[in-house]
C-alpha positions as a Markdown table, in Angstrom:
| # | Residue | x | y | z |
|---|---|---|---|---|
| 1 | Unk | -13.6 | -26.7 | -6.1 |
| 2 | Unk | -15.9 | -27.8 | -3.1 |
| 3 | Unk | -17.0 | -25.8 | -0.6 |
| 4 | Unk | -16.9 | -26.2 | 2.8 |
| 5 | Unk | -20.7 | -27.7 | 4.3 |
| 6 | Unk | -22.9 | -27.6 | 7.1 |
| 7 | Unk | -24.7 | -30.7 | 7.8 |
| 8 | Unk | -27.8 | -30.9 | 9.8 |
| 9 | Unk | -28.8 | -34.4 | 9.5 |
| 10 | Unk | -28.7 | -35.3 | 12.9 |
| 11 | Unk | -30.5 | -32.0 | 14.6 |
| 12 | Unk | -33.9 | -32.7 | 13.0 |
| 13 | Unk | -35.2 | -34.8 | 15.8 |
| 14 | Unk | -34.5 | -31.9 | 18.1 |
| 15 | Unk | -35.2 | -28.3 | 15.9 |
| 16 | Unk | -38.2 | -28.6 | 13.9 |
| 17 | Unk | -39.2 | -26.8 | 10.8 |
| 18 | Unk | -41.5 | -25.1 | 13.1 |
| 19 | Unk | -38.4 | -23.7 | 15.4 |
| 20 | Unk | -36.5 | -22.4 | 12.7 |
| 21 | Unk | -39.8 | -21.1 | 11.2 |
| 22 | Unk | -40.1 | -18.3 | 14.0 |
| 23 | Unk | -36.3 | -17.0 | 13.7 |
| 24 | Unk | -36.6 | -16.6 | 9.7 |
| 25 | Unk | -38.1 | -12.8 | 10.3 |
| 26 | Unk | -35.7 | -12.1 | 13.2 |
| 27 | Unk | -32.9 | -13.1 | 11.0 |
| 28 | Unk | -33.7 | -11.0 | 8.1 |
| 29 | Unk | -34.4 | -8.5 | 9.9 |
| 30 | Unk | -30.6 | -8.6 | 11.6 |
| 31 | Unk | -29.2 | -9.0 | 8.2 |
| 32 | Unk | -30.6 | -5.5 | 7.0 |
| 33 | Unk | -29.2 | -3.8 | 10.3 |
| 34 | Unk | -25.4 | -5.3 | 9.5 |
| 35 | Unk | -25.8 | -4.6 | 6.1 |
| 36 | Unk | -26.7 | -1.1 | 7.2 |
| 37 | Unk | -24.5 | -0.9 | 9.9 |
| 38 | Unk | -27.1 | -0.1 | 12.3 |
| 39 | Unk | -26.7 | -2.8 | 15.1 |
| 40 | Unk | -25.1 | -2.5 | 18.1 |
| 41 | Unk | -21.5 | -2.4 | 17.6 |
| 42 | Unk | -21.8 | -1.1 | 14.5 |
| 43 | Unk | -18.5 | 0.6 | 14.6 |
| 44 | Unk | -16.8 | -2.6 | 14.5 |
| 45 | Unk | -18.2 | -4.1 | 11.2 |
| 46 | Unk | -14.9 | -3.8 | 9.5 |
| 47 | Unk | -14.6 | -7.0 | 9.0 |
| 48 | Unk | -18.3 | -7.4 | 6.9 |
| 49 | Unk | -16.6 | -6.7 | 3.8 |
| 50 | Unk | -12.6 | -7.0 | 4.7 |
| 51 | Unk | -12.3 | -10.1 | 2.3 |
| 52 | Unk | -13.3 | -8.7 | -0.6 |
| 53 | Unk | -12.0 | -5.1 | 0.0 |
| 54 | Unk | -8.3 | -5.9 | 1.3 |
| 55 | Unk | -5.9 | -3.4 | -1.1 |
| 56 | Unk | -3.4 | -5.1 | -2.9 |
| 57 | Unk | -0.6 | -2.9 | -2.2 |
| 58 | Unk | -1.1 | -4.4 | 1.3 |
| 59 | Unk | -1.2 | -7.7 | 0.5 |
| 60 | Unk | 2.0 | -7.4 | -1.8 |
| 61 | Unk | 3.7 | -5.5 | 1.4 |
| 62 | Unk | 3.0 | -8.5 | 3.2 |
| 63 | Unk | 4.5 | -10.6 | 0.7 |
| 64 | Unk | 7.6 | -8.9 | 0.4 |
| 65 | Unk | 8.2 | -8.8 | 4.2 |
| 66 | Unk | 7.3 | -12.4 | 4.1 |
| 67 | Unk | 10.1 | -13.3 | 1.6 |
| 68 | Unk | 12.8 | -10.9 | 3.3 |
| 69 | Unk | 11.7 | -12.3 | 6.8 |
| 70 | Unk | 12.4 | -15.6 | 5.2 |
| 71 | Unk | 15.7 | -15.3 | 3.7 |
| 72 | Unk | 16.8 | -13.6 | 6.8 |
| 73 | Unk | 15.7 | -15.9 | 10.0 |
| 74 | Unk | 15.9 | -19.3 | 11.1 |
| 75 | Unk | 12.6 | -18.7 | 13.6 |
| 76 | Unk | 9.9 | -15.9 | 14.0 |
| 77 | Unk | 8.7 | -15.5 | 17.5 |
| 78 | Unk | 4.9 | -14.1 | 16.8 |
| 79 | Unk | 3.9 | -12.7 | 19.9 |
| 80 | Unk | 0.3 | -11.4 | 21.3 |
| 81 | Unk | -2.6 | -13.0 | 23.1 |
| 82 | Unk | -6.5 | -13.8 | 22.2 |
| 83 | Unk | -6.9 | -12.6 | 18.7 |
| 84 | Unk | -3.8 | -11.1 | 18.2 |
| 85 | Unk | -2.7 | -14.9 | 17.8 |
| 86 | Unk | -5.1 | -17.3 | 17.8 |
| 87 | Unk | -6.1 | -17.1 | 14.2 |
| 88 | Unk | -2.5 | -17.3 | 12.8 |
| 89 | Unk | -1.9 | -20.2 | 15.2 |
| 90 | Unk | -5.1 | -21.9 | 14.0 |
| 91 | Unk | -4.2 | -21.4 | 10.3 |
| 92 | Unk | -0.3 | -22.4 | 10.8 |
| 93 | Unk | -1.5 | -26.0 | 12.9 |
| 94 | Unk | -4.0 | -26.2 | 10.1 |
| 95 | Unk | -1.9 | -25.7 | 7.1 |
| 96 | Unk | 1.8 | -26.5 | 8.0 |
| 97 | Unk | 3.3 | -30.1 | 8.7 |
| 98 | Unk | 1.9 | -31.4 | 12.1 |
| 99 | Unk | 5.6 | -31.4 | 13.5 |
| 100 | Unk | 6.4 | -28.3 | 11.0 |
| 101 | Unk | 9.1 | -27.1 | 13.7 |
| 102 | Unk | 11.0 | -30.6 | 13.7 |
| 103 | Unk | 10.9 | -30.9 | 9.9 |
| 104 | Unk | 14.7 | -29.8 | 8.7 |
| 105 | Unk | 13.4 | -28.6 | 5.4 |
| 106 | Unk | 10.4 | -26.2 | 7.1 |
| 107 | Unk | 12.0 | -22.7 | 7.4 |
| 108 | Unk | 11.4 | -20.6 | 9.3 |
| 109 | Unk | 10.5 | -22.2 | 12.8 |
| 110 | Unk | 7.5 | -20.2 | 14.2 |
| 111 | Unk | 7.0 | -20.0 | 18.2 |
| 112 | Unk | 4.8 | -18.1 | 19.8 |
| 113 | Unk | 4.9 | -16.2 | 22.9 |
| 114 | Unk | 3.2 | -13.3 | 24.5 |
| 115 | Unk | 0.5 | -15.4 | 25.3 |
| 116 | Unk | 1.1 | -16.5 | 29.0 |
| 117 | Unk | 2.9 | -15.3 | 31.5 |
| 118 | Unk | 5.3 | -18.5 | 32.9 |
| 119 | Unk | 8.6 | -17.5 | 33.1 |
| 120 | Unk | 9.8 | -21.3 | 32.3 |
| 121 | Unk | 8.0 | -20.9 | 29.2 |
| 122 | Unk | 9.9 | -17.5 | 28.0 |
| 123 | Unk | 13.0 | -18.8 | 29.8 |
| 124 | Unk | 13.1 | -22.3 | 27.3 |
| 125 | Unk | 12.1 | -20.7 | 24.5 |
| 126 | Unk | 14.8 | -18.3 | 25.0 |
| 127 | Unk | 17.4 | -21.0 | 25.3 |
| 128 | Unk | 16.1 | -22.8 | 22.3 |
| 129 | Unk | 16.2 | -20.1 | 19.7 |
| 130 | Unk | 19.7 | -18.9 | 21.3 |
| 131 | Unk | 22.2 | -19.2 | 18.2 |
| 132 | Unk | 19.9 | -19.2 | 15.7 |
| 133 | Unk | 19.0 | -16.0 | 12.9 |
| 134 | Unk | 15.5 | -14.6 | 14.7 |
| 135 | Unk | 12.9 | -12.1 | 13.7 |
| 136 | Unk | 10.0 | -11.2 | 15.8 |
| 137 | Unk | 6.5 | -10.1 | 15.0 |
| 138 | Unk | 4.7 | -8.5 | 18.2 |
| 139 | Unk | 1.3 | -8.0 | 17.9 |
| 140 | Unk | -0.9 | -5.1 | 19.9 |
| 141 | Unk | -3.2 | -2.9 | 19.1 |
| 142 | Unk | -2.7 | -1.1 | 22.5 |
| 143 | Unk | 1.0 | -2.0 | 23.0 |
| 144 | Unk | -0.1 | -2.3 | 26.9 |
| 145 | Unk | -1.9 | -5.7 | 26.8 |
| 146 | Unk | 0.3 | -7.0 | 30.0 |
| 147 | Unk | 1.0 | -10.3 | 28.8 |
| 148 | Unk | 2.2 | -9.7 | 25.2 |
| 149 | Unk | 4.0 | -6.1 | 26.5 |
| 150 | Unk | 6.1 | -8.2 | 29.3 |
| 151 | Unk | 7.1 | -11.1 | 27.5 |
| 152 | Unk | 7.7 | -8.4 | 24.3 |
| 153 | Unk | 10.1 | -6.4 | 27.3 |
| 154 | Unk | 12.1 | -9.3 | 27.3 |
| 155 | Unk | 12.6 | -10.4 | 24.1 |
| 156 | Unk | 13.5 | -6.6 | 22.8 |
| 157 | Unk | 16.2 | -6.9 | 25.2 |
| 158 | Unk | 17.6 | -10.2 | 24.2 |
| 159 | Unk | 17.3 | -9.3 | 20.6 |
| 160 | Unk | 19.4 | -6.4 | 21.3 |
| 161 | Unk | 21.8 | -7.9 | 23.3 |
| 162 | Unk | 22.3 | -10.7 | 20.2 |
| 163 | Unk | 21.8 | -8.1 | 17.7 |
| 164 | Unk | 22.9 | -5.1 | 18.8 |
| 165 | Unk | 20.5 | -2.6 | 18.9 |
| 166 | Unk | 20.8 | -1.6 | 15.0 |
| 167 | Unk | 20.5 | -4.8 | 14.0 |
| 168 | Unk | 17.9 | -5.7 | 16.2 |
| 169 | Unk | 15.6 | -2.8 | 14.2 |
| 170 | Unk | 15.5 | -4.8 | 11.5 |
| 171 | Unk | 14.6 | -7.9 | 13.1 |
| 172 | Unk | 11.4 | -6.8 | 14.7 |
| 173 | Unk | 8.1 | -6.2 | 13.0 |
| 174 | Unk | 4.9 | -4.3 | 14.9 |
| 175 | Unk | 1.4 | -5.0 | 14.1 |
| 176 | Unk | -0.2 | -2.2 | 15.9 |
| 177 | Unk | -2.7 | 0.8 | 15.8 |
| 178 | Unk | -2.5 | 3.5 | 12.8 |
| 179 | Unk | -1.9 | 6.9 | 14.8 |
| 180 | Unk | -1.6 | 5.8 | 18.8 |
| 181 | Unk | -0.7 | 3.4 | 21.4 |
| 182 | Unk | 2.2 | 2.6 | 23.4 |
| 183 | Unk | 3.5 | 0.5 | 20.5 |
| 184 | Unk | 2.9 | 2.6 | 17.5 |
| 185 | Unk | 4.8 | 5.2 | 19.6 |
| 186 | Unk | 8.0 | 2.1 | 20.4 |
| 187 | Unk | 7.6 | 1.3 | 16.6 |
| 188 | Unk | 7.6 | 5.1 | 15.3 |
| 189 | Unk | 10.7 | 6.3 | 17.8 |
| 190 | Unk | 12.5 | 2.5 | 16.9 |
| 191 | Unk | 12.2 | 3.0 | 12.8 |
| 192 | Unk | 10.7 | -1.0 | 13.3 |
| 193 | Unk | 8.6 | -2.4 | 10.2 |
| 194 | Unk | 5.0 | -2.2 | 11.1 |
| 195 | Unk | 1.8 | -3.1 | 10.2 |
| 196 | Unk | -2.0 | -1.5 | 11.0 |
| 197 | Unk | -4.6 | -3.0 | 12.9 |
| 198 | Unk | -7.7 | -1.3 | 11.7 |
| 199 | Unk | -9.9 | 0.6 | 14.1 |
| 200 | Unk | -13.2 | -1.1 | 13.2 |
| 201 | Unk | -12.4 | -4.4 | 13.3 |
| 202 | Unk | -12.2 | -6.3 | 16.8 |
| 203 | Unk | -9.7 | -8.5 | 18.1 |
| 204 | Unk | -11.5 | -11.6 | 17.3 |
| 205 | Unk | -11.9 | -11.0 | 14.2 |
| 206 | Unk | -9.1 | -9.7 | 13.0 |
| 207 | Unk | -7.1 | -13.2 | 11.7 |
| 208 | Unk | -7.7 | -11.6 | 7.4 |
| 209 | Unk | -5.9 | -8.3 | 8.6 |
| 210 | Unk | -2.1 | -8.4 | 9.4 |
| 211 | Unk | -2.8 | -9.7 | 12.7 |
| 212 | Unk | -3.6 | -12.8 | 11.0 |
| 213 | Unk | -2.3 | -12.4 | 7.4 |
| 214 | Unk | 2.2 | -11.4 | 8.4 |
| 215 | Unk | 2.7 | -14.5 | 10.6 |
| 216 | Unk | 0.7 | -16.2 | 8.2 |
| 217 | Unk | 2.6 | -15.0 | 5.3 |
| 218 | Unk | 6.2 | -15.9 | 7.3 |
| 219 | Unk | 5.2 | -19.5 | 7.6 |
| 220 | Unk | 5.2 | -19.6 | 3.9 |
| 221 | Unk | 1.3 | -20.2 | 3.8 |
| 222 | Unk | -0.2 | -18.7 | 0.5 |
| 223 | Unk | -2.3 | -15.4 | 1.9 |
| 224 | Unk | -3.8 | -14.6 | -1.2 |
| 225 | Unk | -5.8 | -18.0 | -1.4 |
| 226 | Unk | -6.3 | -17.7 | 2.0 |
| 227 | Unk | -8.3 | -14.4 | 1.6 |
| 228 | Unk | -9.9 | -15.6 | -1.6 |
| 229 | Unk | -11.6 | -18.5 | 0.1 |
| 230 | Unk | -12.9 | -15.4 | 2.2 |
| 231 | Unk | -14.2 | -13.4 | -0.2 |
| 232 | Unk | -15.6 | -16.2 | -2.0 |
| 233 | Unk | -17.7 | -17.0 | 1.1 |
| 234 | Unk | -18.7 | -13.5 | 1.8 |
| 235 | Unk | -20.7 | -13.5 | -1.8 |
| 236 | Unk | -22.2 | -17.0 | -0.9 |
| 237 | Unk | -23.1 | -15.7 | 3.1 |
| 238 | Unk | -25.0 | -12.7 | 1.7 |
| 239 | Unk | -27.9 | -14.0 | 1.4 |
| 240 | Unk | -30.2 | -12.9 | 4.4 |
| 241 | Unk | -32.4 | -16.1 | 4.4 |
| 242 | Unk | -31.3 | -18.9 | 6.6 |
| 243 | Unk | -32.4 | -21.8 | 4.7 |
| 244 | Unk | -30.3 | -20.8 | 2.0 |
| 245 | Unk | -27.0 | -18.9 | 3.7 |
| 246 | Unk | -25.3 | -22.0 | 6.1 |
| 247 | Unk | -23.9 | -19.4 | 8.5 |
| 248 | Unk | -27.2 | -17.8 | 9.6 |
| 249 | Unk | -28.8 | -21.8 | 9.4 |
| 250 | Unk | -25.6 | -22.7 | 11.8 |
| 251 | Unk | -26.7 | -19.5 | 14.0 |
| 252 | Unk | -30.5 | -20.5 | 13.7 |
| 253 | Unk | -29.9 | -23.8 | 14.8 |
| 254 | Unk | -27.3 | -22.5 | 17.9 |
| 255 | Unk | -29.8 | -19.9 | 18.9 |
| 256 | Unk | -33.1 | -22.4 | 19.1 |
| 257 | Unk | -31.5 | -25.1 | 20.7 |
| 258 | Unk | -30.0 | -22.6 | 23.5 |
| 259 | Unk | -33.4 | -21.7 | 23.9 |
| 260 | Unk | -34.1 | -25.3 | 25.1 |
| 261 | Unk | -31.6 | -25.5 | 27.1 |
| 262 | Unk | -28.6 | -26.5 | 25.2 |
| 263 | Unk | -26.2 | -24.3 | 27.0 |
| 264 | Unk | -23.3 | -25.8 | 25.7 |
| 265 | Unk | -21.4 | -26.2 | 22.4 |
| 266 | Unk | -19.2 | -28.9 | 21.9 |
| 267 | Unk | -16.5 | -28.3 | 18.7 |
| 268 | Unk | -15.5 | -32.1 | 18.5 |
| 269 | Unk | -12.8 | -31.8 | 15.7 |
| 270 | Unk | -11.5 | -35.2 | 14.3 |
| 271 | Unk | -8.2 | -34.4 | 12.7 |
| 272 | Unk | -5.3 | -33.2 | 15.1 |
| 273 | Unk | -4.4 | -30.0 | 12.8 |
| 274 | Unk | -8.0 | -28.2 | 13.7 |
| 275 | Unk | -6.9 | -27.7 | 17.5 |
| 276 | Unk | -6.3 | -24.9 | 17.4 |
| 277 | Unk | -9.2 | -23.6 | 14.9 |
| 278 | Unk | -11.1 | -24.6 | 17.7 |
| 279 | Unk | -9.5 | -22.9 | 20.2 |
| 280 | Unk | -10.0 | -19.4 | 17.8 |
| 281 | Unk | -13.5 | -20.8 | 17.4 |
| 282 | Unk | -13.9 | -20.6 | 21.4 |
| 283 | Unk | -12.5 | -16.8 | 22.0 |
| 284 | Unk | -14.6 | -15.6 | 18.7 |
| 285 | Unk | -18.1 | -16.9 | 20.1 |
| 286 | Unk | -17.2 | -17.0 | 24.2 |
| 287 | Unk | -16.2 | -13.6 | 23.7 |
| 288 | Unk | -19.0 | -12.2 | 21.1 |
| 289 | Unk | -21.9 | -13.8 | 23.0 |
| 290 | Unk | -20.6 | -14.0 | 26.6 |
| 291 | Unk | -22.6 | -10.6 | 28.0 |
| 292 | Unk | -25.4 | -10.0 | 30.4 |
| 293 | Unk | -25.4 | -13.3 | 31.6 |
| 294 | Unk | -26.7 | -14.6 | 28.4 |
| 295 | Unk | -24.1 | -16.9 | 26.2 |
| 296 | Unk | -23.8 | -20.7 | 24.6 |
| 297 | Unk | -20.7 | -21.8 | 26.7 |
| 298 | Unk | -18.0 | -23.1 | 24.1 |
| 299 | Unk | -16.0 | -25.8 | 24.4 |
| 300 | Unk | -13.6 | -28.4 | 22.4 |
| 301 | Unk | -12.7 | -31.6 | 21.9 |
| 302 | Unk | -10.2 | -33.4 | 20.3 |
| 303 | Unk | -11.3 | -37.0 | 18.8 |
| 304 | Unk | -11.0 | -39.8 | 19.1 |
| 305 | Unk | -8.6 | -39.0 | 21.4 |
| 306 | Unk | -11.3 | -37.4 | 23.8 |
| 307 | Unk | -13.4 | -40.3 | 23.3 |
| 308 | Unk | -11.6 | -42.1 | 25.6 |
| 309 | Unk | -11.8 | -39.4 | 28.1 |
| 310 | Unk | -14.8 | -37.1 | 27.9 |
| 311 | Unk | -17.0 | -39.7 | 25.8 |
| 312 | Unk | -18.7 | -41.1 | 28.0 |
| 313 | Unk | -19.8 | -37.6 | 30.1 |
| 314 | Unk | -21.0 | -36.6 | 26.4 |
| 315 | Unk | -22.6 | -39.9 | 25.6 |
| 316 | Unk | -24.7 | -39.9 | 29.1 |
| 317 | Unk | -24.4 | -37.1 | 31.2 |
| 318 | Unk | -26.3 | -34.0 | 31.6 |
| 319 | Unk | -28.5 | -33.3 | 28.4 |
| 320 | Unk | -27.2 | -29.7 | 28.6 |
| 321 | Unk | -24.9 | -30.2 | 25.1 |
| 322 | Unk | -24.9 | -30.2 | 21.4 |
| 323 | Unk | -22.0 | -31.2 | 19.6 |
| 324 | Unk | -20.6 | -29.8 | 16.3 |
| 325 | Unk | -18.3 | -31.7 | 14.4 |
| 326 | Unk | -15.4 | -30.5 | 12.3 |
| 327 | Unk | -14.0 | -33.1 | 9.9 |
| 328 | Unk | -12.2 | -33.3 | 7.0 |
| 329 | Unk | -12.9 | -35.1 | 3.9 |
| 330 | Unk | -9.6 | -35.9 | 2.4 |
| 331 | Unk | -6.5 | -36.0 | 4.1 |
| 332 | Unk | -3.0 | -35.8 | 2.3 |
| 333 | Unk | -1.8 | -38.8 | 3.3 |
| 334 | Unk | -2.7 | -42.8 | 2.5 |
| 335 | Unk | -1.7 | -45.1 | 5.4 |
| 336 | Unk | -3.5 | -48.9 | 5.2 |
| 337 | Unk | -3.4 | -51.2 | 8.1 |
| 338 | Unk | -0.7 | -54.0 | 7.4 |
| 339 | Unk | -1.5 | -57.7 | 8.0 |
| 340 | Unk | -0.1 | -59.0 | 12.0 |
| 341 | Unk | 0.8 | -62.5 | 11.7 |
| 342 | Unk | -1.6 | -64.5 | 14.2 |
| 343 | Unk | -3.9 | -61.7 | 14.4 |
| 344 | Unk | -2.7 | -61.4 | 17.6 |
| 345 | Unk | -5.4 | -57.9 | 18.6 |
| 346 | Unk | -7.8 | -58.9 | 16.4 |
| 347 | Unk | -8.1 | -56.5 | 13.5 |
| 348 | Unk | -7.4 | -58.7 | 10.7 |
| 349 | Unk | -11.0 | -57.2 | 9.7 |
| 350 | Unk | -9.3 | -54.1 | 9.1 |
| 351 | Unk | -6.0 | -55.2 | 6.6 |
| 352 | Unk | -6.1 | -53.1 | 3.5 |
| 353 | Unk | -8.1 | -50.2 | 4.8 |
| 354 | Unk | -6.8 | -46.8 | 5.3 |
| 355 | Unk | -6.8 | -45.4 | 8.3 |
| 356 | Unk | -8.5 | -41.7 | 7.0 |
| 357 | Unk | -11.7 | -44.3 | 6.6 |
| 358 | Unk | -11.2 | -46.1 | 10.1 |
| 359 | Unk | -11.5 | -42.3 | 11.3 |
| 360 | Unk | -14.5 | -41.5 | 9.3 |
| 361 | Unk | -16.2 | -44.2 | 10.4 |
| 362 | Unk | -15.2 | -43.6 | 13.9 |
| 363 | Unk | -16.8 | -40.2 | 13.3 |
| 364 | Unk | -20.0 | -41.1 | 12.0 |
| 365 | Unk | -20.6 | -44.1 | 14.5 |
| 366 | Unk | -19.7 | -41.3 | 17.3 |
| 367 | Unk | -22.0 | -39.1 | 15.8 |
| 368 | Unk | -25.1 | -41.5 | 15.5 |
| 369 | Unk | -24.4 | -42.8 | 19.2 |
| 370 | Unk | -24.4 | -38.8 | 20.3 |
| 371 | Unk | -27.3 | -38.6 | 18.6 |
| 372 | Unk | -29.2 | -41.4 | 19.9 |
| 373 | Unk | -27.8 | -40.7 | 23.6 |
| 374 | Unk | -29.7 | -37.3 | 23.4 |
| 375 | Unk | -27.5 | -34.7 | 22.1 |
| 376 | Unk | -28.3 | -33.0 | 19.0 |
| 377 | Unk | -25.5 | -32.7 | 16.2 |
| 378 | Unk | -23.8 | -30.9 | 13.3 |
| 379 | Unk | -21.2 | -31.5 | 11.1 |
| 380 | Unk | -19.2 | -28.6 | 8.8 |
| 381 | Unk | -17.1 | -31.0 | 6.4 |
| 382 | Unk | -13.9 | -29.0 | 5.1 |
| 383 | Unk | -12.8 | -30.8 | 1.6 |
| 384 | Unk | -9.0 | -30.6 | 2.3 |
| 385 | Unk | -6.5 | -29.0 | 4.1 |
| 386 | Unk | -5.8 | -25.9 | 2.1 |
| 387 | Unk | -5.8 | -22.2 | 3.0 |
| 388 | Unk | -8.9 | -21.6 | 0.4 |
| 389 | Unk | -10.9 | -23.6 | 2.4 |
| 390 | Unk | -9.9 | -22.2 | 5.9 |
| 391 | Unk | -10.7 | -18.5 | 4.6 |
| 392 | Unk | -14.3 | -19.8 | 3.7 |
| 393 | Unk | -14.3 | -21.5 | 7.5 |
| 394 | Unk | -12.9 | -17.9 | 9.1 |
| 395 | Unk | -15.3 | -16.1 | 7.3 |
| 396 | Unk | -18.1 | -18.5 | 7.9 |
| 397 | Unk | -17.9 | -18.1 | 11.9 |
| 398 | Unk | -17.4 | -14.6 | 11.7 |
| 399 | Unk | -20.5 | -14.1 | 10.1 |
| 400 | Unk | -22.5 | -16.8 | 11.9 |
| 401 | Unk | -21.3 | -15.4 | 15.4 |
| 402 | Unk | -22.7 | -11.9 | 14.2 |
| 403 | Unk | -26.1 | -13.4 | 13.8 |
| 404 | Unk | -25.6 | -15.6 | 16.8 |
| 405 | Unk | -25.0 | -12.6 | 18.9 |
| 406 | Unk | -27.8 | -10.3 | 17.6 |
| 407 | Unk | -30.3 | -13.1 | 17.8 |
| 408 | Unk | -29.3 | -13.6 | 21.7 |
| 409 | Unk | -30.1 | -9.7 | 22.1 |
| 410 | Unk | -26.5 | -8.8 | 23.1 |
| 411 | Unk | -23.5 | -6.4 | 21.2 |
| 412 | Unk | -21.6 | -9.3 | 19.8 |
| 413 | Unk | -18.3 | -6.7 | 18.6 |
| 414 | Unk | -17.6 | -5.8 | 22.3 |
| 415 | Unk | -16.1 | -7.5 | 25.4 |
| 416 | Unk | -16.5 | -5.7 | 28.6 |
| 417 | Unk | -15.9 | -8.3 | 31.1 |
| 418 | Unk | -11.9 | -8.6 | 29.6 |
| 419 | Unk | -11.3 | -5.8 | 31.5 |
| 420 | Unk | -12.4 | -7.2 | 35.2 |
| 421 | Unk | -9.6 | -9.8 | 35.7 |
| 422 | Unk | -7.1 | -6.6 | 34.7 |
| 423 | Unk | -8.5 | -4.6 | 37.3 |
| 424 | Unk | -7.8 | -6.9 | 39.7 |
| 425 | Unk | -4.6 | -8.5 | 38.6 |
| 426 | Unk | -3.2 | -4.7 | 38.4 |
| 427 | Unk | -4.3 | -3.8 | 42.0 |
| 428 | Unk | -2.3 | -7.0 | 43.6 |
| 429 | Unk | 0.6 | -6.2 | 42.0 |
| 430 | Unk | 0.5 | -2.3 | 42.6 |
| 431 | Unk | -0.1 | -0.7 | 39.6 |
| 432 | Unk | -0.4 | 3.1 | 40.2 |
| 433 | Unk | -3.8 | 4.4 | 40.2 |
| 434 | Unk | -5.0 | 0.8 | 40.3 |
């Protein structure tokens, strides 16, 4: 089976071998201190070794909830915020039907919630699911997160008053802290299913725990190929040279071409189901590299769609940008362009070809034009839409955005500024001691 690939093709006119030449010693060096566990943030390395170390009695408990869940509900409302649901959002977009809650044969429905605070959003999503057979899976480590707890308030109440309390027990799953917490404590005193977050392993980086791995499993996506596309990638990113391990090479490359100046990262995804990969791509590496005023700002795009909005800013606007791409190489579907009698908009050029190569040539053209407009470009190719695959790309930016991090000369496993916008938000609206 193919791997996933990083290509570089298109950086060379902008990172020499001489560049890369002066990180190869930092880089090593970094790999023996993770190895070691003797970098900053050492104490939240779980996730070095997670793939390849996950216990099968939990990965079987996680099956057989899956399967009861299943049999049971209609829809699971997953709730958290950040990591607690970015990575099972990213893998569910990725891996399910792109209209997976329309399809009638796609049980259960999965919403998420927790993850704003707009009561019209809680509000519709309660009148939606109202009738139907629903389980929940809240998500916390803390159990005090504001936005997961509030929204989590409410829906505990309406699944009681649908339920019954009783009823309503057996309904709700936790993901939460071992030992403490205002949620282990709810889950404990409630008798509610529930899951452990480990303690060394951060938020971000949590999507191959049961953070990740339960909602997963209740969408019906296989977890166990999933984790082995992990592990597989944790043997291959071992190596500690970056000209022969792609996520140190992708970290090289990120870390020399901030030091000229390229202060932004563009993940310019071109198929629709990798939104949201993105969007887990942006917390994992705003969030690990975001610290004394040091950071690569992240950012996404959807193409071609974006092309036609953000193109031409890209194309020739500030030279501040690089661009990576994330494509896939065969799609699941065939759809050729039919013949239009009179050729009326002028694609007759196009009849007979399918429409997964008018998008690959629309990404290499972009590419090349990106290129030759001044911004420097990389491309990781994913061979198909299967959950092997996205465990090799989950572990691959975990272990780049280590790296990444370490090369910067900041704690990538923390994330002290969270907490600043809670301070605040908690003093307006009265919060005792706030």
């Amino acid at each position: 089976m193919k791997d996933i690939q990083l290509h570089t093709t298109h950086i060379k006119r902008f990172v020499k071998a001489a560049d890369l030449k002066t990180v190869m010693a930092p880089a090593r060096m970094i790999h023996r201190v993770i190895e070691r566990r003797e970098c900053p943030g050492s104490d939240f390395l779980g996730w070095l070794h997670l793939p390849s170390s996950l216990p099968e009695a939990l990965i079987k408990d996680i099956e057989r909830t899956a399967t009861q869940v299943r049999q049971d509900a209609d829809c699971v409302l997953v709730l958290g915020i950040g990591g607690s649901y970015l990575g099972s959002r990213a893998a569910i977009e990725f891996l399910k039907p792109a209209f997976a809650n329309e399809c009638k044969d796609e049980f259960p429905k999965i919403y998420f919630a927790g993850h704003n605070l707009s009561a019209d959003y809680v509000a519709e999503l309660l009148a939606l699911i109202k009738g139907r057979r629903v389980a929940v899976n809240v998500i916390s480590k803390s159990g005090t997160t504001t936005e997961t707890a509030v929204v989590f308030r409410i829906i505990k109440q309406w699944m009681e008053k649908a339920y019954g309390r009783e009823k309503a027990r057996e309904r709700i799953i936790c993901t939460t802290d071992a030992h403490q917490g205002a949620l282990r404590r709810l889950a404990d005193e409630e008798g509610y299913k529930s899951f452990v977050i480990p303690d060394d392993v951060g938020g971000r980086f949590s999507v191959l725990t049961p953070v990740g791995l339960v909602p997963i499993a209740l969408a019906g996506i296989d977890i166990r190929q999933l984790v082995k596309g992990a592990a597989d990638f944790e043997k291959k990113c071992s190596e500690p040279d970056p000209r022969r391990n792609m996520a140190y090479r992708y970290a090289a490359v990120r870390h020399i071409l901030g030091a000229k100046g390229k202060d932004i990262e563009i993940m310019s995804t071109m198929h629709p189901s990798l939104r949201y990969l993105s969007e887990w791509w942006k917390q994992l590496f705003g969030e690990s590299e975001g610290k004394k005023h040091k950071g690569i700002f992240p950012a996404a795009c959807d193409f071609t769609t974006d092309l036609h909005s953000l193109g031409q800013l890209i194309q020739d606007g500030k030279r501040n940008i690089f661009e990576t791409f994330l494509v896939v190489e065969k799609e699941r579907a065939r759809m050729t362009v039919p013949r239009l009698t009179g050729n009326r908009d002028g694609l007759d050029f196009l009849i007979g070809k399918d429409l997964s190569f008018i998008n690959r040539m629309a990404y290499e053209g972009t590419a090349s034009a990106h290129h030759d407009g001044g911004v420097p470009t990389m491309t990781i190719s994913i061979p198909e839409r299967t959950a092997y695959h996205l465990g090799q790309l989950f572990y691959f930016f975990e272990k780049a955005v280590a790296m990444s991090g370490l090369l910067l000369g900041v704690n990538p496993f923390n994330q002290p500024g969270v907490e600043a916008y809670k301070k605040k938000m908690f003093k307006l609206l009265g919060k005792p001691g706030a």
